[in-house]
Every structure is written in C-alpha cells, then in structure tokens.
N, CA, C and O atoms as a Maestro MAE file, in Angstrom:
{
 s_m_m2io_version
 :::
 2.0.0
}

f_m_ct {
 s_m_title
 :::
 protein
 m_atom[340] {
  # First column is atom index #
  i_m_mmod_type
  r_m_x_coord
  r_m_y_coord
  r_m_z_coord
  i_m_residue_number
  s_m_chain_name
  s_m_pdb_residue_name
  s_m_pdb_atom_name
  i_m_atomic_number
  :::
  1 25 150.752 37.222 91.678 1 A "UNK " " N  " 7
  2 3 150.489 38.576 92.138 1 A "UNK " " CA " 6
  3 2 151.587 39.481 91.586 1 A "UNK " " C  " 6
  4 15 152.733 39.095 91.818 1 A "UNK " " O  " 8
  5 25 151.488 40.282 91.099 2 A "UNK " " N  " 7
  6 3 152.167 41.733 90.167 2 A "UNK " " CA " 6
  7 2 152.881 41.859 91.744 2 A "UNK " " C  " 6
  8 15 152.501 41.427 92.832 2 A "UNK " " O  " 8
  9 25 154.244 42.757 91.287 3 A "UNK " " N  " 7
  10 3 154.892 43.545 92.371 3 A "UNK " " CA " 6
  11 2 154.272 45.055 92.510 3 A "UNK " " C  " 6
  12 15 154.623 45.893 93.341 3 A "UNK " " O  " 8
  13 25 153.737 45.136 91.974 4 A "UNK " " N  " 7
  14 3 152.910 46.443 92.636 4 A "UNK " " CA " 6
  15 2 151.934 46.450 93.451 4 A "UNK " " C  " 6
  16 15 151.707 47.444 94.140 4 A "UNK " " O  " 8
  17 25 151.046 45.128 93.524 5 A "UNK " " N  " 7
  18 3 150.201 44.649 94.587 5 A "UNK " " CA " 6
  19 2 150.641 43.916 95.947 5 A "UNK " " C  " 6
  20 15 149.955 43.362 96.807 5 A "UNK " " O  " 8
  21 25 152.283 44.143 95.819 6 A "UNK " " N  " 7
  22 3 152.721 44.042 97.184 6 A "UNK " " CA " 6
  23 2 153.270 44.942 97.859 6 A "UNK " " C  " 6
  24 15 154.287 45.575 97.579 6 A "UNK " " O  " 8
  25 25 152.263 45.061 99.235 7 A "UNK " " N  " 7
  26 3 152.902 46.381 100.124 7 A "UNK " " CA " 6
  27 2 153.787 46.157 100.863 7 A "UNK " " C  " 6
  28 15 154.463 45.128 100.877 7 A "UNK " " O  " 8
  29 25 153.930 47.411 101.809 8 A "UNK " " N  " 7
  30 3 154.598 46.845 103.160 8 A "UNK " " CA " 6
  31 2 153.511 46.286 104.054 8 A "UNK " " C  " 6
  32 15 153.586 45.227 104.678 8 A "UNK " " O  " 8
  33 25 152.391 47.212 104.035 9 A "UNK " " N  " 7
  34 3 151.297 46.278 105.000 9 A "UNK " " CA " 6
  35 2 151.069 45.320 104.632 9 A "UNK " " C  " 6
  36 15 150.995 44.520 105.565 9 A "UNK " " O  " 8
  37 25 150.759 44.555 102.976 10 A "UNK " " N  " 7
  38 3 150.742 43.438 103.263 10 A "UNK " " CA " 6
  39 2 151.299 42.356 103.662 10 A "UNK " " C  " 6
  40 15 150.768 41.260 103.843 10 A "UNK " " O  " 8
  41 25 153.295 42.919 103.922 11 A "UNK " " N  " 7
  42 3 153.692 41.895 103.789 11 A "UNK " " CA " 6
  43 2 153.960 41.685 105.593 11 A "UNK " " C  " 6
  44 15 154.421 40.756 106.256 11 A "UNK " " O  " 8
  45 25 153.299 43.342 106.020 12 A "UNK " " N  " 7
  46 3 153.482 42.922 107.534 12 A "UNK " " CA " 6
  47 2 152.181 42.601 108.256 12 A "UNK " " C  " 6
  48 15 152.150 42.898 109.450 12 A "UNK " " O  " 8
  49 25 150.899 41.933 107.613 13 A "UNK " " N  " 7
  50 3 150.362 41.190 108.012 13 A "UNK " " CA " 6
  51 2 150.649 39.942 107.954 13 A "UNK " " C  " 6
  52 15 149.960 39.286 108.736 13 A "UNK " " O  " 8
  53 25 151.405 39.319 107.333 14 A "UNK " " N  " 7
  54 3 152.065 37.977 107.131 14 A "UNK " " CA " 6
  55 2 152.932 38.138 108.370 14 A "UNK " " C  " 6
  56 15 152.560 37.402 109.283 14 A "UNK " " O  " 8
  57 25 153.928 38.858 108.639 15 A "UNK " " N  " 7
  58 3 155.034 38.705 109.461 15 A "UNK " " CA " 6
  59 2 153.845 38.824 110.993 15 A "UNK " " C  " 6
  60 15 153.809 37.992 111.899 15 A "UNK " " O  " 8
  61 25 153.077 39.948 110.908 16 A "UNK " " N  " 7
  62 3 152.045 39.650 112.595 16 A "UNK " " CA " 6
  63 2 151.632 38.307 112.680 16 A "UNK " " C  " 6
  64 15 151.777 37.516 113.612 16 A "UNK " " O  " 8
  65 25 151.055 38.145 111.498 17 A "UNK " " N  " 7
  66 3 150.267 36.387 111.494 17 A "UNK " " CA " 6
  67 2 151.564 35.470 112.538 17 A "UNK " " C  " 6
  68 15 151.370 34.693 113.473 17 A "UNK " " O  " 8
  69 25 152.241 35.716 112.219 18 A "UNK " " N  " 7
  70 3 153.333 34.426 112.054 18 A "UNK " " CA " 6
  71 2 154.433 35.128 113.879 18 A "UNK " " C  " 6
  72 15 155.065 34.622 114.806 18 A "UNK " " O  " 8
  73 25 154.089 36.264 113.489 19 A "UNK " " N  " 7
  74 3 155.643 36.856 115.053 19 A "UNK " " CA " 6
  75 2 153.965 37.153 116.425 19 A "UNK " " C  " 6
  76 15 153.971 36.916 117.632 19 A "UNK " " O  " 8
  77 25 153.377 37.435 115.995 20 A "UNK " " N  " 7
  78 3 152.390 38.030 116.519 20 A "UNK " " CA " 6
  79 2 152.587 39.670 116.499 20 A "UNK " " C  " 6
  80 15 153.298 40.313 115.727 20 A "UNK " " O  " 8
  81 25 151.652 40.218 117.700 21 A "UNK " " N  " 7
  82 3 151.207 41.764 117.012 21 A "UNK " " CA " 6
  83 2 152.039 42.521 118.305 21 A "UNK " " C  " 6
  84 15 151.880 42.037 119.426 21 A "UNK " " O  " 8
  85 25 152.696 43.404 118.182 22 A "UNK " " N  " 7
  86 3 154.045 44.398 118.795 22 A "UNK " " CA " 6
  87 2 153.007 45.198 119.396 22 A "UNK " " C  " 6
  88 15 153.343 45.495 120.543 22 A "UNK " " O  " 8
  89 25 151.683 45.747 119.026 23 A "UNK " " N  " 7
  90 3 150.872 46.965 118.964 23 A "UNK " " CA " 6
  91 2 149.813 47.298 118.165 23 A "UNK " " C  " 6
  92 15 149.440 46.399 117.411 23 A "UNK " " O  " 8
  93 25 149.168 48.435 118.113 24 A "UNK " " N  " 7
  94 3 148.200 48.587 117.166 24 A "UNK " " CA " 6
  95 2 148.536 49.218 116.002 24 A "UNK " " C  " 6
  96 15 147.963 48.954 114.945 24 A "UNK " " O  " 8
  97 25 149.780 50.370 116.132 25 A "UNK " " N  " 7
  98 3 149.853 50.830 115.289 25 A "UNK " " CA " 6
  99 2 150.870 50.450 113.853 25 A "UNK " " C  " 6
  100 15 152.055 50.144 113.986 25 A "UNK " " O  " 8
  101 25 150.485 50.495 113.095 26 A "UNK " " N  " 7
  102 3 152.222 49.898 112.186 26 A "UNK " " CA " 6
  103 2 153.529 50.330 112.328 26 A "UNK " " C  " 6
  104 15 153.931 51.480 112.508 26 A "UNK " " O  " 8
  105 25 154.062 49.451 112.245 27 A "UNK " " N  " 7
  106 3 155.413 48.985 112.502 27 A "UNK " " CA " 6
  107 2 156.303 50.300 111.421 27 A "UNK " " C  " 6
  108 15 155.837 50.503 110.300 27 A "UNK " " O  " 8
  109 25 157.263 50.912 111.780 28 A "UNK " " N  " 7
  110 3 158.340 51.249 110.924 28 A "UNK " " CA " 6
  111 2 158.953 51.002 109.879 28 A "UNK " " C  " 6
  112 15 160.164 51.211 109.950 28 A "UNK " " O  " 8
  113 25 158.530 50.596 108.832 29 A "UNK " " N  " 7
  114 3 159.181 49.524 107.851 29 A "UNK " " CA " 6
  115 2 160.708 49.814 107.536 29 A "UNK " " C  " 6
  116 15 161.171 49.197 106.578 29 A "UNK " " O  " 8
  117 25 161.575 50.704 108.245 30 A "UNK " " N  " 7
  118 3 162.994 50.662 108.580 30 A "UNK " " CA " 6
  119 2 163.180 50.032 110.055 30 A "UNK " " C  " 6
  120 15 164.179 49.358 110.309 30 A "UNK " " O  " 8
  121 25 162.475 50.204 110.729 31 A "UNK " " N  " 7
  122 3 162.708 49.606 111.984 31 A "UNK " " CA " 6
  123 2 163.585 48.427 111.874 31 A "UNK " " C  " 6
  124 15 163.711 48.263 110.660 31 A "UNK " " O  " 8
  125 25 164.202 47.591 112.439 32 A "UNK " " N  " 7
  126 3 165.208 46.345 112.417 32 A "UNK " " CA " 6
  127 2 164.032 45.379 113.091 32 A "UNK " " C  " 6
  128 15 163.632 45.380 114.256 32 A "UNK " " O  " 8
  129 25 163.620 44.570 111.986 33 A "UNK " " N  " 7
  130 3 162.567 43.151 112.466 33 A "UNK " " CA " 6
  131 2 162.922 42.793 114.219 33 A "UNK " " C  " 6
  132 15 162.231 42.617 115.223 33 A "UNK " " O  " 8
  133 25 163.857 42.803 114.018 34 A "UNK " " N  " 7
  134 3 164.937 41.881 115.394 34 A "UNK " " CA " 6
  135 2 164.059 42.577 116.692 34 A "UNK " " C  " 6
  136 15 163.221 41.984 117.372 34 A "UNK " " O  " 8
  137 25 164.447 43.864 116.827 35 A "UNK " " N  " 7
  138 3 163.780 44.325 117.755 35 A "UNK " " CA " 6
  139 2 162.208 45.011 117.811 35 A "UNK " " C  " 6
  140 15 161.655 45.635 118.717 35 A "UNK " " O  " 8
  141 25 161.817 44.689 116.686 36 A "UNK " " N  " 7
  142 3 160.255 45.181 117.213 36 A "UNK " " CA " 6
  143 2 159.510 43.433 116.897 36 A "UNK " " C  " 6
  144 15 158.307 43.325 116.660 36 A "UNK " " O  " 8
  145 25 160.164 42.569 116.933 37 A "UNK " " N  " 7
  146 3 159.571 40.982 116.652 37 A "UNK " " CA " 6
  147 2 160.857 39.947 117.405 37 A "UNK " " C  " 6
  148 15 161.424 39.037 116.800 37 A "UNK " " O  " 8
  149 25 161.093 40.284 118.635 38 A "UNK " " N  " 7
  150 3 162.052 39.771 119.797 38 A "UNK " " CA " 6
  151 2 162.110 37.949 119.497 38 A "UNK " " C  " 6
  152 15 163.001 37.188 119.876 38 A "UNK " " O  " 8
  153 25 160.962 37.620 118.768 39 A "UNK " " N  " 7
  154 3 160.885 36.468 118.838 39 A "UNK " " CA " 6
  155 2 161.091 35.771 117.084 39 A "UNK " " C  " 6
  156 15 160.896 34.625 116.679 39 A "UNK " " O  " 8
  157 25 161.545 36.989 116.367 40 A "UNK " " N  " 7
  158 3 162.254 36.426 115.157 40 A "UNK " " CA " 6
  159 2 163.541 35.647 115.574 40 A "UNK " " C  " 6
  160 15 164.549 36.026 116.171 40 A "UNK " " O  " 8
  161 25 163.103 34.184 114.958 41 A "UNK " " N  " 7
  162 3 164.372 33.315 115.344 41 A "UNK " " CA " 6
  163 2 164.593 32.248 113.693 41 A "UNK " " C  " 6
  164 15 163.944 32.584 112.702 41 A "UNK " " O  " 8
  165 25 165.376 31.246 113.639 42 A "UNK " " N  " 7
  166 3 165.314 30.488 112.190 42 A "UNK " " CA " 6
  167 2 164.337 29.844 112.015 42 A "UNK " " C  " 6
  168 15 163.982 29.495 110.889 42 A "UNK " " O  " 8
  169 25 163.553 29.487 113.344 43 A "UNK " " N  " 7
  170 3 162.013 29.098 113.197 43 A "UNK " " CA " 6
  171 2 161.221 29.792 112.244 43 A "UNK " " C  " 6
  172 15 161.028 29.376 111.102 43 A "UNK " " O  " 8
  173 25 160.632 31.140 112.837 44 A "UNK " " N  " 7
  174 3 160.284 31.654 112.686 44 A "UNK " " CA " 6
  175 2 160.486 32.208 111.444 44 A "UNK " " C  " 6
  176 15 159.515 32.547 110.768 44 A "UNK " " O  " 8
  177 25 161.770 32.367 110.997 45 A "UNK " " N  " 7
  178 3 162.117 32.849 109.393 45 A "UNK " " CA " 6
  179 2 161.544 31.756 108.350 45 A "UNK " " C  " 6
  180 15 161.158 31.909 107.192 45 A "UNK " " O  " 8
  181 25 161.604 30.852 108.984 46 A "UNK " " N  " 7
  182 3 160.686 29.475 108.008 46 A "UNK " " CA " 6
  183 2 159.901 29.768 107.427 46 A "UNK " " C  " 6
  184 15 159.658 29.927 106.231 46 A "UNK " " O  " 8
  185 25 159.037 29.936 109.090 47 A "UNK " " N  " 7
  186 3 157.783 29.551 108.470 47 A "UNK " " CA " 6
  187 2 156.866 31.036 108.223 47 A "UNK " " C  " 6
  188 15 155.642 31.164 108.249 47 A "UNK " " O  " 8
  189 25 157.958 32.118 107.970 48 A "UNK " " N  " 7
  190 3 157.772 33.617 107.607 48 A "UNK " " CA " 6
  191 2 157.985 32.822 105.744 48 A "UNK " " C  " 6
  192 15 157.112 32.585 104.909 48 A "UNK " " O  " 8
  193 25 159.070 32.669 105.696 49 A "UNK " " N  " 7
  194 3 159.248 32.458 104.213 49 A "UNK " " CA " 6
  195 2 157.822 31.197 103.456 49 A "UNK " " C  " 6
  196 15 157.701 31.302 102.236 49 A "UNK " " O  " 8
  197 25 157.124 30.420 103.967 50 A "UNK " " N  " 7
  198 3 156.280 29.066 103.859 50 A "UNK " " CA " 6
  199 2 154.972 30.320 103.487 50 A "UNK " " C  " 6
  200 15 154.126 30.374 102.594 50 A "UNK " " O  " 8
  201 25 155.289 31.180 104.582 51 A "UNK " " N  " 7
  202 3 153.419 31.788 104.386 51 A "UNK " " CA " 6
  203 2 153.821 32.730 103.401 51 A "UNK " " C  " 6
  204 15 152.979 32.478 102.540 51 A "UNK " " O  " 8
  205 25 154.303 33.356 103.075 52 A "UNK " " N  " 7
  206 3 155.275 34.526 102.067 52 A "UNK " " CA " 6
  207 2 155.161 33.653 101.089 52 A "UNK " " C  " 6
  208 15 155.092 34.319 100.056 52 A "UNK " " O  " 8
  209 25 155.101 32.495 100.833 53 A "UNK " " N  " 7
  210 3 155.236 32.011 99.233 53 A "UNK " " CA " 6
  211 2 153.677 31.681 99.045 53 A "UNK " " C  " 6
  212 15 152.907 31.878 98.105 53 A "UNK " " O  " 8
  213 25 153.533 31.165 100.174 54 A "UNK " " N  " 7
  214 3 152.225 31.370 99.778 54 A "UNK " " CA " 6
  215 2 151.209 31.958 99.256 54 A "UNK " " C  " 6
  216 15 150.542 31.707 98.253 54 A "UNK " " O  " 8
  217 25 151.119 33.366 100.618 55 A "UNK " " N  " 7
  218 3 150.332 34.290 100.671 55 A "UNK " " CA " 6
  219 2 150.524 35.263 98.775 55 A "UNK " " C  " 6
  220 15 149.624 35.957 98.302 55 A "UNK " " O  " 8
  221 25 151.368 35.103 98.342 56 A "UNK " " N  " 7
  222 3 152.145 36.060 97.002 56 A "UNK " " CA " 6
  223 2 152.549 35.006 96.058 56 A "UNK " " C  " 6
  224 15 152.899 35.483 94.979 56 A "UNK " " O  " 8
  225 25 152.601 33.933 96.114 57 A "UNK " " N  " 7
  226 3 152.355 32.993 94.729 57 A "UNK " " CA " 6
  227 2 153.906 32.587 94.551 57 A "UNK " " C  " 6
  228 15 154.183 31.712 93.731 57 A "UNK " " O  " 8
  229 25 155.052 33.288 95.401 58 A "UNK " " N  " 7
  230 3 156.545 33.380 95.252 58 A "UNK " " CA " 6
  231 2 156.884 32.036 95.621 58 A "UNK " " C  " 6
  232 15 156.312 31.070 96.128 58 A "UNK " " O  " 8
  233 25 158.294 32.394 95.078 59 A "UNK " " N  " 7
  234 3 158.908 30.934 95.496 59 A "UNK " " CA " 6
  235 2 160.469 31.700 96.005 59 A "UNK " " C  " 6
  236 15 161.164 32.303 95.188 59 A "UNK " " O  " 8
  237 25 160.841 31.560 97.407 60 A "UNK " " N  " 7
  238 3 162.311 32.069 97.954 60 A "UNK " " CA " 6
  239 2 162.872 31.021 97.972 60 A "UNK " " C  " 6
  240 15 162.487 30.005 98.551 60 A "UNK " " O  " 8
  241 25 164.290 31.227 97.046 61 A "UNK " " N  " 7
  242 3 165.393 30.312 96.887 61 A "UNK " " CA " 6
  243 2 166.057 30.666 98.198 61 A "UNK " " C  " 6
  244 15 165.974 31.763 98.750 61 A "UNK " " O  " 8
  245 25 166.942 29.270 98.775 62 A "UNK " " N  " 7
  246 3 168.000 29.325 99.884 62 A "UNK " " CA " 6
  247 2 168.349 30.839 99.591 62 A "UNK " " C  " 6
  248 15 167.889 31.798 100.210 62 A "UNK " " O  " 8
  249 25 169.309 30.887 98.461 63 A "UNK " " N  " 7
  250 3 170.048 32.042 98.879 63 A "UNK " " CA " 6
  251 2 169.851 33.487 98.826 63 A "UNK " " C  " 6
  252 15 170.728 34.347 98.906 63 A "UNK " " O  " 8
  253 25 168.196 33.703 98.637 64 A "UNK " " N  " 7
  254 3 167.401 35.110 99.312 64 A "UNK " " CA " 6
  255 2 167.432 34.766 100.337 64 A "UNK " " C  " 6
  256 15 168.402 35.433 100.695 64 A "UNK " " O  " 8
  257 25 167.058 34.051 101.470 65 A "UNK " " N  " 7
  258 3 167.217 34.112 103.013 65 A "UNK " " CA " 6
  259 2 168.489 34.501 103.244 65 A "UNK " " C  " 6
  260 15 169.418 33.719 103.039 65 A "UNK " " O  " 8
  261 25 168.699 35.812 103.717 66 A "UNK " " N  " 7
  262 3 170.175 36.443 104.418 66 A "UNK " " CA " 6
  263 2 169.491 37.290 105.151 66 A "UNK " " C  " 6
  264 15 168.290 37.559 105.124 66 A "UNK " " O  " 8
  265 25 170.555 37.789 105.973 67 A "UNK " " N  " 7
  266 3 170.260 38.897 107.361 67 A "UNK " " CA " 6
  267 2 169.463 40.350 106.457 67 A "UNK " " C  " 6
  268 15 168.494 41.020 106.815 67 A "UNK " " O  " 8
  269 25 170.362 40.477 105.128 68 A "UNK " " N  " 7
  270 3 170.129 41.897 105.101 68 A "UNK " " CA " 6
  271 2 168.544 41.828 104.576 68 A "UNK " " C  " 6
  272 15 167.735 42.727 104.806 68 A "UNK " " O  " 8
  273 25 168.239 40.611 103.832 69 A "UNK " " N  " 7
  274 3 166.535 40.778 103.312 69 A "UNK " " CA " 6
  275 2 165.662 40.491 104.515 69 A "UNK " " C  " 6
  276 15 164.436 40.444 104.414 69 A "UNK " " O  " 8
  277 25 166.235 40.321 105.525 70 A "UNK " " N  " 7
  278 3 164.970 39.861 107.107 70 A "UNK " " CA " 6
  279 2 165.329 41.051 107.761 70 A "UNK " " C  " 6
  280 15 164.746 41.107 108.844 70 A "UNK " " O  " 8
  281 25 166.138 42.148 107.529 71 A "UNK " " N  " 7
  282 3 166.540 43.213 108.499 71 A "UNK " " CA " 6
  283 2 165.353 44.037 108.968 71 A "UNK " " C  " 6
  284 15 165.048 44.440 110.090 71 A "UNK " " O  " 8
  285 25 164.671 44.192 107.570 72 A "UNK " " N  " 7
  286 3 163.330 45.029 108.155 72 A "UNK " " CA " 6
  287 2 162.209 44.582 107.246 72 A "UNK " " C  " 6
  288 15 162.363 43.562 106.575 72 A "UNK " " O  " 8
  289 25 160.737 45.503 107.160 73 A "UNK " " N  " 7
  290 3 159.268 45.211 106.541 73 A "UNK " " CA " 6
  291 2 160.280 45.715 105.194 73 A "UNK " " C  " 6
  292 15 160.584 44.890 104.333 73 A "UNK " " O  " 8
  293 25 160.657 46.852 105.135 74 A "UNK " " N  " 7
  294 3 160.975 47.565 103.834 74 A "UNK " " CA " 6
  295 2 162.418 46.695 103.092 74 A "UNK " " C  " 6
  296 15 162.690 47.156 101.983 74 A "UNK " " O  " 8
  297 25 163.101 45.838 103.430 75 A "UNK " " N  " 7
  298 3 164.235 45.159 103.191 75 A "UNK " " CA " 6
  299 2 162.966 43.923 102.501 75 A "UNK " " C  " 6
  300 15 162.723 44.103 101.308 75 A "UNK " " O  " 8
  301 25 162.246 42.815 103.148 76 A "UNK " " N  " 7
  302 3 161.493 41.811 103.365 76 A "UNK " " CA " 6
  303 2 160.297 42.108 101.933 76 A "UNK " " C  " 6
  304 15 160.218 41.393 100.934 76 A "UNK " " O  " 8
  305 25 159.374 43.495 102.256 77 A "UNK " " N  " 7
  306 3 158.885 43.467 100.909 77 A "UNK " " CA " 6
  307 2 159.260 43.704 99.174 77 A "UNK " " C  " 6
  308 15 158.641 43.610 98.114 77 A "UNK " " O  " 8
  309 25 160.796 44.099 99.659 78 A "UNK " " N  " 7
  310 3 161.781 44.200 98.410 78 A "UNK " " CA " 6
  311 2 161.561 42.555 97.702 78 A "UNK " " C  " 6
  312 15 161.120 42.182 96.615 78 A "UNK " " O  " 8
  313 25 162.030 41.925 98.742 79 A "UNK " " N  " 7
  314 3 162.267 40.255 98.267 79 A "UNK " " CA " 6
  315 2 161.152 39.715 98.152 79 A "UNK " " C  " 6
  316 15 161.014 38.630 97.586 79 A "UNK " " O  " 8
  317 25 160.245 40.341 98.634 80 A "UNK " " N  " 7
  318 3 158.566 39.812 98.228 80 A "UNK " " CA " 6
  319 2 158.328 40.734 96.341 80 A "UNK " " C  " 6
  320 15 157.958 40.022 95.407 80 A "UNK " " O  " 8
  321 25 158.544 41.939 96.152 81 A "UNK " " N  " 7
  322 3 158.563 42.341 95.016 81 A "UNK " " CA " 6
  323 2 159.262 41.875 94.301 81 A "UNK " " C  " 6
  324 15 158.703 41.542 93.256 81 A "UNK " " O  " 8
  325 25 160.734 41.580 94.369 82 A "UNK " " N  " 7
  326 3 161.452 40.825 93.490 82 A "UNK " " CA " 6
  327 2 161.097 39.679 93.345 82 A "UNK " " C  " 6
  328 15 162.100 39.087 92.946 82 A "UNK " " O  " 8
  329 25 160.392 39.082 93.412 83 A "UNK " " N  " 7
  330 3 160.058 37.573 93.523 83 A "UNK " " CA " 6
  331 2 159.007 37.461 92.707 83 A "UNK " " C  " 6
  332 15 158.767 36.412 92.110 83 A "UNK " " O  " 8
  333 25 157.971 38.988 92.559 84 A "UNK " " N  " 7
  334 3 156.618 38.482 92.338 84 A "UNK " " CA " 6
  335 2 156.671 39.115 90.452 84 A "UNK " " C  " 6
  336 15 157.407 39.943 89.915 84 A "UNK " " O  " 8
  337 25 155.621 38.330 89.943 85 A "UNK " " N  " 7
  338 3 155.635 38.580 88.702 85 A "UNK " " CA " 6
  339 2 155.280 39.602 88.395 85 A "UNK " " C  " 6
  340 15 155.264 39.919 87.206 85 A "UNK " " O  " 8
  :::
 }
 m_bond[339] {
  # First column is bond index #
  i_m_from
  i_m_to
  i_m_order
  :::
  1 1 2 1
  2 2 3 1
  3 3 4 2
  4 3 5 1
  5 5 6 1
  6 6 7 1
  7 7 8 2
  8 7 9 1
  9 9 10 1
  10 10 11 1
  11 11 12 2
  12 11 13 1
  13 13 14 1
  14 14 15 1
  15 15 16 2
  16 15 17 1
  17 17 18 1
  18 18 19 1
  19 19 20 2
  20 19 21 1
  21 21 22 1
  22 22 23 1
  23 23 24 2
  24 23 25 1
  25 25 26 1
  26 26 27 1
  27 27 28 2
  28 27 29 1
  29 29 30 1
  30 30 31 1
  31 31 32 2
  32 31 33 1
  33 33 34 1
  34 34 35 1
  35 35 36 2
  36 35 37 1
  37 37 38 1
  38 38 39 1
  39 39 40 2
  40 39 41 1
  41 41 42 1
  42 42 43 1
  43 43 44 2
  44 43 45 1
  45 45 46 1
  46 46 47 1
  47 47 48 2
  48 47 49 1
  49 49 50 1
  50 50 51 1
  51 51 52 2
  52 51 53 1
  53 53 54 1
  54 54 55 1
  55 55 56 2
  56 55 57 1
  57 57 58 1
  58 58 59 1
  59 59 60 2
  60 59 61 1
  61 61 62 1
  62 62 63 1
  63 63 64 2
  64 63 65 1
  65 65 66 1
  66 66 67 1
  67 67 68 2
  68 67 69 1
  69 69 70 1
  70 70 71 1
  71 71 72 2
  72 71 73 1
  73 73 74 1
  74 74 75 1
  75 75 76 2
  76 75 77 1
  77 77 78 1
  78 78 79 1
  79 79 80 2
  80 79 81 1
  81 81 82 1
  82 82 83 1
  83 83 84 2
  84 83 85 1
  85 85 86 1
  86 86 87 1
  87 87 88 2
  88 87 89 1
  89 89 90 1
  90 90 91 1
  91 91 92 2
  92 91 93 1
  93 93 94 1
  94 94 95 1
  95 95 96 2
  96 95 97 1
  97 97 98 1
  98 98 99 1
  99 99 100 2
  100 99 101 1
  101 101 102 1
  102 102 103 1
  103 103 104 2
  104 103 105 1
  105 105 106 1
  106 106 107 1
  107 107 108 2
  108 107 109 1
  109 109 110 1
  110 110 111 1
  111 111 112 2
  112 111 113 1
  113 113 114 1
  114 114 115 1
  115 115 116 2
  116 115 117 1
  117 117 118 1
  118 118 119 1
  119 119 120 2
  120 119 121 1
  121 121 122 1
  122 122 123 1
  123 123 124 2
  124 123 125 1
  125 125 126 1
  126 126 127 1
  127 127 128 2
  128 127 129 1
  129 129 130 1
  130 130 131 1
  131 131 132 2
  132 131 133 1
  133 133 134 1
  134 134 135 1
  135 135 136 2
  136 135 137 1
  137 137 138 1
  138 138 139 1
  139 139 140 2
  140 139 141 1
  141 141 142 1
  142 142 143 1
  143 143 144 2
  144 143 145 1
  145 145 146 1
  146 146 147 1
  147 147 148 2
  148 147 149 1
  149 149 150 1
  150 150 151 1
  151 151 152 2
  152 151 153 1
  153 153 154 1
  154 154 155 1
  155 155 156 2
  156 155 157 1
  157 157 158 1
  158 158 159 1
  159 159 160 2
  160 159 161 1
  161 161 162 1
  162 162 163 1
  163 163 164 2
  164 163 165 1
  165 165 166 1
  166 166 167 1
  167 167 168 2
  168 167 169 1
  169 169 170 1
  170 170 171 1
  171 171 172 2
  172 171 173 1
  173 173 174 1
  174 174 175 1
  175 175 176 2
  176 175 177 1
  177 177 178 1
  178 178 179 1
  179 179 180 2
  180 179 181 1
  181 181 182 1
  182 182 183 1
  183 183 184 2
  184 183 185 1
  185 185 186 1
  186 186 187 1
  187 187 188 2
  188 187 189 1
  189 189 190 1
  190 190 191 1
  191 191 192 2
  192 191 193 1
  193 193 194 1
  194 194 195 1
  195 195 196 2
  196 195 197 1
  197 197 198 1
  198 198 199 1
  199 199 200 2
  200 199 201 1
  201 201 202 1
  202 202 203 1
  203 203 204 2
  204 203 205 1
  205 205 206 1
  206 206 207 1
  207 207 208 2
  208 207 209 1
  209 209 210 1
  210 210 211 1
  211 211 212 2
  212 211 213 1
  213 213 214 1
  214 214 215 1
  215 215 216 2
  216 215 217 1
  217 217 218 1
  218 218 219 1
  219 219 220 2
  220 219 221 1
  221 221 222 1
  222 222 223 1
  223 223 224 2
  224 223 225 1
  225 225 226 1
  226 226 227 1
  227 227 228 2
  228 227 229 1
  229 229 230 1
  230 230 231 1
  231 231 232 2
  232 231 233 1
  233 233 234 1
  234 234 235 1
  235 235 236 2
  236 235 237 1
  237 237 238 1
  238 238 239 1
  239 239 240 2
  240 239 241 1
  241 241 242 1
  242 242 243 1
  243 243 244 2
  244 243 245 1
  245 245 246 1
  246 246 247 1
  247 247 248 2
  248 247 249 1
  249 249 250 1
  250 250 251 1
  251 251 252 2
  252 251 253 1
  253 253 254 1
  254 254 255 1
  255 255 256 2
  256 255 257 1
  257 257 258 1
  258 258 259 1
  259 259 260 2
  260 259 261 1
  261 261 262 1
  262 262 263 1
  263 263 264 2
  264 263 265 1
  265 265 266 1
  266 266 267 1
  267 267 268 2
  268 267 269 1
  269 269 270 1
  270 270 271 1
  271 271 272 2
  272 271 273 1
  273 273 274 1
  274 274 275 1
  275 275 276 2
  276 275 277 1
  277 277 278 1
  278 278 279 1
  279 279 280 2
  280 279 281 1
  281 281 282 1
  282 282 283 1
  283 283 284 2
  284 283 285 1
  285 285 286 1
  286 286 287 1
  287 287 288 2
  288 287 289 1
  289 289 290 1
  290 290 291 1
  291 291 292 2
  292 291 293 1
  293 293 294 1
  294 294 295 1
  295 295 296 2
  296 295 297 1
  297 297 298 1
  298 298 299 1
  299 299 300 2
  300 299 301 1
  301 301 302 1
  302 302 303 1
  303 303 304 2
  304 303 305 1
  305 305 306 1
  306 306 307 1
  307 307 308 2
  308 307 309 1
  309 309 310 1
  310 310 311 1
  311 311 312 2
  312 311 313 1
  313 313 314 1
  314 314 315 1
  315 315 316 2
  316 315 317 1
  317 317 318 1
  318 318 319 1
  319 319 320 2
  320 319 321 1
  321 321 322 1
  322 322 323 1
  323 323 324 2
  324 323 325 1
  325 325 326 1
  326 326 327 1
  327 327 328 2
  328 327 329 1
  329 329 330 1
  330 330 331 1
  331 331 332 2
  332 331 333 1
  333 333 334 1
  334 334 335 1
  335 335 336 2
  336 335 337 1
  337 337 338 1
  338 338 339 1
  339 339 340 2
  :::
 }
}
C-alpha cells in the first residue's frame, strides 16, 4: 500500500478494532492515544503493531515502537506512512 493511501481514519480503524470505540465521532488525531484509549497498555501495542502490519503490508522494527510514535493517530499514521511503500 503507497503512503498516500494511508489515513488517519484508516489507521484509526485499526486502533478501534483492537482498543475498542471511545464514541461515534473521530478521535483528535493530536489527542494523546493514552487518554482517549485508557486501555492502551504493551498488550495492546502488540497486537496494534500485528494488525498494522497487516492491515498496510508494513513491517515495524523493535525500534519504531517508542512512546513518541504511539503518542497519538497523527504520530502512529506517520509510522504507518513511513513504513509503507
């Protein structure tokens, strides 16, 4: 998948799939993950990163998983664009 065919919505239907849904309306993509997904934990970053390689064809090395690329949708689809061909 091209990095231009990755949004923020798409990449925050992956993160609802996986945290579940906050609301109806979309999420802030500055917002801080932490508090609008209470239940982002290292679990959860897993198996956020498992469906993310999936869902986008990517492959996240150990050392893209850090605080500042899980901080938010707009931090998260950076590392989904950088990743994608």
């Amino acid at each position: 998948m091209s990095a231009d065919a990755v949004t923020v919505e798409a990449v925050e239907a992956v993160v609802r799939e996986i945290l579940g849904n906050p609301g109806e309306a979309g999420v802030d993509p500055e917002a801080p993950l932490a508090s609008v997904f209470p239940e982002l934990d290292s679990l959860a970053i897993l198996e956020l990163i498992v469906d993310l390689e999936k869902r986008f064809g990517i492959e996240v090395e150990d050392e893209d998983v850090t605080a500042e690329a899980f901080d938010s949708l707009a931090s998260l689809t950076e590392l989904v664009r950088s990743k994608s061909g």
